[in-house]
C-alpha positions in Angstrom: 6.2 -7.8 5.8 8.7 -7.0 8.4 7.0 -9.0 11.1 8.1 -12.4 9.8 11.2 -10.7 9.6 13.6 -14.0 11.4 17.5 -13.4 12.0 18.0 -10.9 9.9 16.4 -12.2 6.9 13.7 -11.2 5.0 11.7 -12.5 2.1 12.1 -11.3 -1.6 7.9 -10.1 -1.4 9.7 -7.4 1.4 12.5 -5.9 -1.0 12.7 -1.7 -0.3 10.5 -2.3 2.7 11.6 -0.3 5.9 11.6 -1.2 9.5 12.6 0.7 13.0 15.4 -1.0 15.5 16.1 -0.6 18.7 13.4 2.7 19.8 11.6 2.2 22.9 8.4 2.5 21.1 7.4 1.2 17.1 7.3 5.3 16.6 11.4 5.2 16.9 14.4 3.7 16.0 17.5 2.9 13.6 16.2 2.9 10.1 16.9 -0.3 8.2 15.7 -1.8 4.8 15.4 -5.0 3.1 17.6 -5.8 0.1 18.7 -9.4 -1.4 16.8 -11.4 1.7 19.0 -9.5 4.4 18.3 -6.1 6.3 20.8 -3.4 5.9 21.3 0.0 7.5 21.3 3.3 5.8 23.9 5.6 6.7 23.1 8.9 8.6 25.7 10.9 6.6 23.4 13.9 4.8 20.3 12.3 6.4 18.1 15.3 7.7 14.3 15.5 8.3 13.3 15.9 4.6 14.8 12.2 4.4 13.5 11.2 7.6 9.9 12.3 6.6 10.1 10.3 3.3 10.6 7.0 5.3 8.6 8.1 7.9 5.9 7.9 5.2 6.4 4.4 3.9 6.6 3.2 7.3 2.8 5.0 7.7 3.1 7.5 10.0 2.3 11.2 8.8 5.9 12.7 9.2 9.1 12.1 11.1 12.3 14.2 12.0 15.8 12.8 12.2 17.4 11.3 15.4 20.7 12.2 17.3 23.6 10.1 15.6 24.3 7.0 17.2 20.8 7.7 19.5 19.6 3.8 18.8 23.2 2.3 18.3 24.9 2.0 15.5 23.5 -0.5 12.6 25.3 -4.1 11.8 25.8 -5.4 8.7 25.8 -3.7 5.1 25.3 0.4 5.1 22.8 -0.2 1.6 22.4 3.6 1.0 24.9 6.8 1.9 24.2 10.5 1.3 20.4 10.2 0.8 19.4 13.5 -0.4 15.3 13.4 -0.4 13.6 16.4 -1.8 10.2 15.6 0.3 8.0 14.0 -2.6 8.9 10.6 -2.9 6.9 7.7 -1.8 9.5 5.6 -0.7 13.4 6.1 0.4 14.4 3.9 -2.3 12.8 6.8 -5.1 15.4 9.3 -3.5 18.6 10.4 -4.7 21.8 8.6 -3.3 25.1 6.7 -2.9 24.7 2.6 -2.7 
């Protein structure tokens, strides 16, 4: 999982998986994902809280809203998903509809 997350890097057993960077608490945070052994960012263009409750989900919290752009500093590295239009049933962000 995301805890022997090292660097950056991640294993191929974490592909899709979602973590939380840079929140004060493990509630909060910019919303990154594991693709091809590195973490990437997803950009916040389109994101609202339908989106943000979808990850929320896999993360395994009950629900979520969307932050304030920019509110946990801006991501490094590649933007994997743009325009991530959610309609509230998927499991996982990677079931949604989008841009890579």
């Amino acid at each position: 999982g995301g805890s022997g997350c090292v660097l950056g890097s991640c294993t191929a057993t974490d592909h899709d998986e979602l973590r939380l960077v840079g929140g004060s608490t493990d509630h909060e945070g910019r919303l990154e994902m594991c693709r091809d052994g590195h973490w990437g960012t997803i950009c916040d263009d389109s994101w609202d809280d339908t989106d943000s409750s979808v990850a929320c989900r896999q993360l395994g919290f009950a629900g979520g809203s969307g932050a304030e752009y920019y509110q946990f500093g801006a991501g490094s590295g590649i933007i994997l998903f743009r325009n991530v239009n959610c309609n509230g049933n998927e499991t996982m962000l990677v079931d949604c509809p989008r841009e890579e």
